[in-house]
C-alpha positions as CSV (number, residue, x, y, z in Angstrom):
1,X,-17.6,-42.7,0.5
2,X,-15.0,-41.9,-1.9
3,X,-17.2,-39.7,-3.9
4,X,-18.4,-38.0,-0.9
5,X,-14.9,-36.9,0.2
6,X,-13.9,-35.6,-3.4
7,X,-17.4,-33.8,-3.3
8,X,-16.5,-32.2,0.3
9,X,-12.7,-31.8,-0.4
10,X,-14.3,-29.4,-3.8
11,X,-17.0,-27.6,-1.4
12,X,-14.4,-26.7,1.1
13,X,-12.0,-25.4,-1.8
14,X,-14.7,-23.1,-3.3
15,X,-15.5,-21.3,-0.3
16,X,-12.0,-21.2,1.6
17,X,-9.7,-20.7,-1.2
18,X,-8.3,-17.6,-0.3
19,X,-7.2,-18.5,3.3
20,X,-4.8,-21.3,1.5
21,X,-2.0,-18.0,1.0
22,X,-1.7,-14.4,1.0
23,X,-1.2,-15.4,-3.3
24,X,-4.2,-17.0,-3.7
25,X,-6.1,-13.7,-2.0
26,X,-4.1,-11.8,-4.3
27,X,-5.0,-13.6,-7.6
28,X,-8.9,-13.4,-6.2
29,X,-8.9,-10.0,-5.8
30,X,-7.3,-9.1,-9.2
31,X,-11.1,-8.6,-10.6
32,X,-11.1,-5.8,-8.1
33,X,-7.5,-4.4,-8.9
34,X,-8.7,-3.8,-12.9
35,X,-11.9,-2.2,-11.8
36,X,-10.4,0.1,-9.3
37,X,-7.9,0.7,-12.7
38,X,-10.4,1.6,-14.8
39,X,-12.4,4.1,-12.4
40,X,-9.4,6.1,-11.1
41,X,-8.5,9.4,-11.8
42,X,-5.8,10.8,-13.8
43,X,-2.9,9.2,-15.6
44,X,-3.2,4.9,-14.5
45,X,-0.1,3.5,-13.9
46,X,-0.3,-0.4,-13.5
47,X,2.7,-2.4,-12.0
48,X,2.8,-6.2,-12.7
49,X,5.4,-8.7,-11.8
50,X,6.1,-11.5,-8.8
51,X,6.6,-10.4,-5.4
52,X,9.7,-8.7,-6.1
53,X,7.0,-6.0,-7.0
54,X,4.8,-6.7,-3.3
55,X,8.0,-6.3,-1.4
56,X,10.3,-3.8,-3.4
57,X,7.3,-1.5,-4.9
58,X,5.5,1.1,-2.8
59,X,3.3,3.2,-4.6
60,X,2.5,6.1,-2.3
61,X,6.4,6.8,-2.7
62,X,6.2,6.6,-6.3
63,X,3.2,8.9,-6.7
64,X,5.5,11.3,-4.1
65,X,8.0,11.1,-6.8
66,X,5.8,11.4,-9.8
67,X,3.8,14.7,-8.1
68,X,7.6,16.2,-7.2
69,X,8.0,16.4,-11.3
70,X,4.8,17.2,-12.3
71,X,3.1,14.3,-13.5
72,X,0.0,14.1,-11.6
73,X,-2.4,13.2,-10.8
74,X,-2.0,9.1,-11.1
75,X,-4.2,6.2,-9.9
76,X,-1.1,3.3,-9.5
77,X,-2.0,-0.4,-8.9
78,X,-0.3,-3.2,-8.4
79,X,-0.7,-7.4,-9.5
80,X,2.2,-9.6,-8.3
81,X,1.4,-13.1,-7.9
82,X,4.3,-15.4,-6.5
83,X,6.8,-17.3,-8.2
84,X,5.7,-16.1,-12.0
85,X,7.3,-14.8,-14.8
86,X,6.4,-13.4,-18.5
87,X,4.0,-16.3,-19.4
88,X,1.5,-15.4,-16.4
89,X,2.1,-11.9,-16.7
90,X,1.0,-11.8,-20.6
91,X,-1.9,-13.8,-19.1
92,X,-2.8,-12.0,-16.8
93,X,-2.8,-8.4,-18.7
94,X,-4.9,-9.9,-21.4
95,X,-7.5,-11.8,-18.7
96,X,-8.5,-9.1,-16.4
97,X,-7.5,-6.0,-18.4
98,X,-7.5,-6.2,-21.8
99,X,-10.1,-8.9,-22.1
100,X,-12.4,-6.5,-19.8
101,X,-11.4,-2.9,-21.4
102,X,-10.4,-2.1,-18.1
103,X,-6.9,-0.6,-19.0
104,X,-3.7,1.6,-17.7
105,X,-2.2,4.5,-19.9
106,X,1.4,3.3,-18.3
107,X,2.2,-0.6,-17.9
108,X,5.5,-1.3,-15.8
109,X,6.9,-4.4,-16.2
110,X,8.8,-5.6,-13.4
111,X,11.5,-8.3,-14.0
112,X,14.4,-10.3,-12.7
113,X,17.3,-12.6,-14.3
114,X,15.7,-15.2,-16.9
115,X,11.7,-14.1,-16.4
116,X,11.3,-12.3,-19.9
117,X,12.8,-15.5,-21.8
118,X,10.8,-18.2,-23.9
119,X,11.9,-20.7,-21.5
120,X,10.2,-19.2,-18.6
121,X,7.2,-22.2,-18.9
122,X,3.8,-21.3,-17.5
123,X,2.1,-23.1,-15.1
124,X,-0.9,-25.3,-16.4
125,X,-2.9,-25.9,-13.8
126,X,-2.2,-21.9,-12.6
127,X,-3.6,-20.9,-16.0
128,X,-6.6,-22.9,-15.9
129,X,-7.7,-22.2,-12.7
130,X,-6.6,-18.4,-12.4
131,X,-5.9,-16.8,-15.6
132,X,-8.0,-18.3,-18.7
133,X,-11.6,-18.1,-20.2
134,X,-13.5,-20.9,-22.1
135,X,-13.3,-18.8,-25.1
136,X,-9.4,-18.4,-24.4
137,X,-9.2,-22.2,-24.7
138,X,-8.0,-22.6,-28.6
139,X,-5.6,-19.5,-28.3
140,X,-4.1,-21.3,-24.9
141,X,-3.7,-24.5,-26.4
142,X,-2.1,-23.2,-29.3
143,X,0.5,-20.9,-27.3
144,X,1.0,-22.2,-23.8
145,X,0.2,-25.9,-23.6
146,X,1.1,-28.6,-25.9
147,X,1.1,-31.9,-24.9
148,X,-1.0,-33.9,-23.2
149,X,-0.5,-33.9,-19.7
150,X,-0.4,-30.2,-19.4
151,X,-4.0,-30.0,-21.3
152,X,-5.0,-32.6,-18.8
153,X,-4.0,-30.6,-16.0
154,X,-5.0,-27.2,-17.5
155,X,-8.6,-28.8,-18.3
156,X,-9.2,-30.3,-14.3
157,X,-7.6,-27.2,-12.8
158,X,-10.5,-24.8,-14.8
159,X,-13.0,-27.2,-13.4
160,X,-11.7,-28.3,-10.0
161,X,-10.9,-26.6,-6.9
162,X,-9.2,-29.1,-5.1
163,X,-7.5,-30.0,-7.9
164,X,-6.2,-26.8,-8.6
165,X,-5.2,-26.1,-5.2
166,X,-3.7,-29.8,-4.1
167,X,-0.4,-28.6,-4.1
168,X,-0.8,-25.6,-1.9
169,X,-2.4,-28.1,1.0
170,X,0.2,-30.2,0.8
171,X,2.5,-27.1,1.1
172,X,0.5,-26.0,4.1
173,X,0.9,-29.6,5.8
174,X,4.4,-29.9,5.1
175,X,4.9,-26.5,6.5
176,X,3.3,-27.4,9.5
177,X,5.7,-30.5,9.9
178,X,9.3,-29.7,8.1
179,X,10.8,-26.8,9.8
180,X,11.6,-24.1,7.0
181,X,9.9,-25.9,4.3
182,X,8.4,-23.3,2.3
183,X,11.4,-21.1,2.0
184,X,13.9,-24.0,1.2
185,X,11.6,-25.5,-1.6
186,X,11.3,-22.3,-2.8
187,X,14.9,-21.6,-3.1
188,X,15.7,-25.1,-4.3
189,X,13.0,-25.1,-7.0
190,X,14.4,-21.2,-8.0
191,X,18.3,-22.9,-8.6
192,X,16.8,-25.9,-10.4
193,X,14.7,-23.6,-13.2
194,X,18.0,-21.4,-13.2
195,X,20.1,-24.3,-13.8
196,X,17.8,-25.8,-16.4
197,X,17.1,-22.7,-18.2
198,X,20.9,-22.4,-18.8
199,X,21.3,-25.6,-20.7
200,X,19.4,-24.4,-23.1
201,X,19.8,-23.0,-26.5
202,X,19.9,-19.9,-27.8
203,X,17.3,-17.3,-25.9
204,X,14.4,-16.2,-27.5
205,X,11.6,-13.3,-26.6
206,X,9.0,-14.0,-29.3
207,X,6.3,-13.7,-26.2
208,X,7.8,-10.6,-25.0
209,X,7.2,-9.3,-28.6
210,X,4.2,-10.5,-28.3
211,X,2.9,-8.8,-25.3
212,X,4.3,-5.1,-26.0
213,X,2.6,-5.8,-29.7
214,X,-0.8,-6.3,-27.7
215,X,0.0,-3.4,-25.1
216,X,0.6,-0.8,-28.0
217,X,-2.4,-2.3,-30.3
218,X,-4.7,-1.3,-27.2
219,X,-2.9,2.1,-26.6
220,X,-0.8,1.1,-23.4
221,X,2.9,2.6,-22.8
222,X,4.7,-0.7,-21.9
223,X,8.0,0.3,-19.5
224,X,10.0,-2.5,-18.7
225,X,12.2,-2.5,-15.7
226,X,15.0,-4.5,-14.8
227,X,14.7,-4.8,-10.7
228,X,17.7,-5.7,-7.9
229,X,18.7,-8.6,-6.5
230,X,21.5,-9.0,-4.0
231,X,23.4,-9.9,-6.6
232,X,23.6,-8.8,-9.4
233,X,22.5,-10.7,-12.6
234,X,23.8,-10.5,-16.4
235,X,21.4,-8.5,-18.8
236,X,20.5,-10.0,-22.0
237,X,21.7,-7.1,-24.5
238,X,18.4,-8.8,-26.8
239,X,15.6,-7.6,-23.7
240,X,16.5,-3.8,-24.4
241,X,17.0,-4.4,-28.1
242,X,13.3,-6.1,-28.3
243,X,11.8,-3.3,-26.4
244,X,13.2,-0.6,-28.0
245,X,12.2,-2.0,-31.0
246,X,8.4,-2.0,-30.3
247,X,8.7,1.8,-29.2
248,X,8.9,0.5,-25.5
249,X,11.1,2.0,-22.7
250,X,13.3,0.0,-21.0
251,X,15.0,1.1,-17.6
252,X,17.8,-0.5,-16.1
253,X,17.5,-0.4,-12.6
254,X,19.7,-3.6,-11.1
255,X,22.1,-1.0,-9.2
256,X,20.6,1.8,-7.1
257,X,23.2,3.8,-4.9
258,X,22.2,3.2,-1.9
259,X,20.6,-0.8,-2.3
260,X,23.2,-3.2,-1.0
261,X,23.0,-7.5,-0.1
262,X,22.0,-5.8,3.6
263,X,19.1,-4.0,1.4
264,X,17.0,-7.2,1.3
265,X,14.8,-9.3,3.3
266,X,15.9,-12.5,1.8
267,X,17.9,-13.5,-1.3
268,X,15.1,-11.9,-3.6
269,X,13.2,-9.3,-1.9
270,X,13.7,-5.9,-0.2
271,X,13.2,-5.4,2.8
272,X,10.9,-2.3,3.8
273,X,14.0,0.4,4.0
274,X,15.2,-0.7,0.8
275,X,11.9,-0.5,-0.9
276,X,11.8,2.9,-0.1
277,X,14.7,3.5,-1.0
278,X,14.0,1.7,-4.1
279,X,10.8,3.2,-4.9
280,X,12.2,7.0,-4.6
281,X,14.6,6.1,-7.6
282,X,12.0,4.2,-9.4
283,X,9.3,7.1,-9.2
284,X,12.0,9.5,-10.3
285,X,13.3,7.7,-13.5
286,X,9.2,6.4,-14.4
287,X,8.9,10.4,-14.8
288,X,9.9,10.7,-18.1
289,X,8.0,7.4,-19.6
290,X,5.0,8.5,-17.3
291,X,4.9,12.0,-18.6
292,X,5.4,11.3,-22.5
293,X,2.6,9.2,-22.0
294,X,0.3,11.7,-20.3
295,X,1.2,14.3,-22.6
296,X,0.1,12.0,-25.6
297,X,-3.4,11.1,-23.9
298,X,-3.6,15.2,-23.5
299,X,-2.6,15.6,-26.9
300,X,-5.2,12.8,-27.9
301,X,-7.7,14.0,-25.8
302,X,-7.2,17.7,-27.0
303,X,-7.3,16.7,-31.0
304,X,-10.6,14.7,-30.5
């Protein structure tokens, strides 16, 4: 009996995955994203980040802005699964777009307070499940998990659905019971990895260097921006000195006139009139990164 629930609990998994979140659909249709990359036209402009870049991000204004200043035409797209920071991103860029060739001339790195630090752990299970490869394995082990019980985990999340997505039932049960669950363990866990990360030593960015090394071996234009919160958040004078120093562009864009606290949805995200508002400035300060990168694929292009 036992083995025939665990055997049902995985069937059900496999086939109704996606209808656990709006994140989970996301990830799953992130295959899709890379493809629909790799077969636009013009310059490919690819935005990855958290849901800071769902909620505060809208393309169509950004093209607008883009077009206004002659940069056109772009293909943009978009990946932003919840609650992650630099470890998933990096995984994620090298899973579904440089591990398939299916890469952007521009990469825009969206971040927030502590995401582009060392300390930022990635999720195990997440990784398995989601954002690795067999042949990955050895690099992952190396670089993202150590010890033993986040190998266990990494190991049954690749080859287990309802192991990988335990967590997110329970979430959905509790939600169902605890009024205002969701939001308030989200908030709680946010203060808890803040407070944690604070305690710790020096900061460090040897994966950011990492991942703008790998963007510029494959020929993408990294641009990493700095995005709002409702309040506003000290800046590491290391992040632009790292960036720089790989021949990156970094943009500071916590302050935008016309973003206030009343800009936002919630304590992280904007709300739709902010976004716009958001996305108008974004699209117009992108222009210059955007079009130094076009003009070197013309240039490129032109010479071959």
């Amino acid at each position: 009996m036992v083995l025939l629930v665990l055997a049902g609990a995985e069937v059900v998994m496999r086939f109704g995955e996606q209808f656990l979140s709006r994140d989970v659909k996301h990830i799953q249709e992130i295959p899709a994203i890379s493809q629909s990359l790799a077969g636009g036209k013009g310059e490919k402009i690819l935005f990855i980040g958290n849901s800071q870049v769902r909620a505060g991000i809208n393309p169509e204004v950004i093209e607008q802005e883009l077009k206004a200043r002659g940069v056109t035409p772009v293909h943009i797209e978009r990946v932003f699964p919840d609650s992650t920071s630099l470890p998933d991103w990096y995984r994620v860029f090298k899973h579904y777009f440089v591990g398939t060739s299916r890469l952007p001339e521009v990469l825009v790195l969206c971040f927030s307070d502590i995401a582009l630090q060392d300390s930022s752990g990635i999720d195990p299970i997440r990784l398995g499940h989601y954002y690795s490869s067999p042949s990955e394995m050895p690099e992952i082990m190396a670089e993202d998990v150590h010890d033993f019980d986040s190998r266990a985990e990494f190991v049954l999340a690749s080859l287990s659905y309802s192991f990988a997505n335990r967590m997110r039932v329970r979430t959905r049960a509790l939600d169902a019971i605890v009024p205002d669950y969701r939001d308030s363990a989200q908030r709680i866990n946010r203060d808890m990895k803040r407070e944690s990360y604070g305690k710790l030593g020096p900061k460090s960015y040897q994966r950011l260097s990492r991942f703008l090394a790998m963007a510029k071996s494959e020929g993408v234009r990294v641009v990493v921006v700095a995005m709002p919160q409702p309040v506003v958040y000290s800046l590491d004078p290391q992040i632009k000195t790292v960036i720089e120093g790989a021949g990156m562009s970094f943009l500071d864009c916590r302050t935008v006139s016309g973003i206030s606290a009343a800009s936002f949805a919630d304590e992280m995200h904007l709300a739709t009139t902010g976004a716009s508002v958001y996305s108008h400035f974004l699209g117009r300060e992108l222009a210059g990164p955007v079009g130094k990168a076009a003009s070197r694929d013309n240039l490129t292009s032109n010479t071959r």
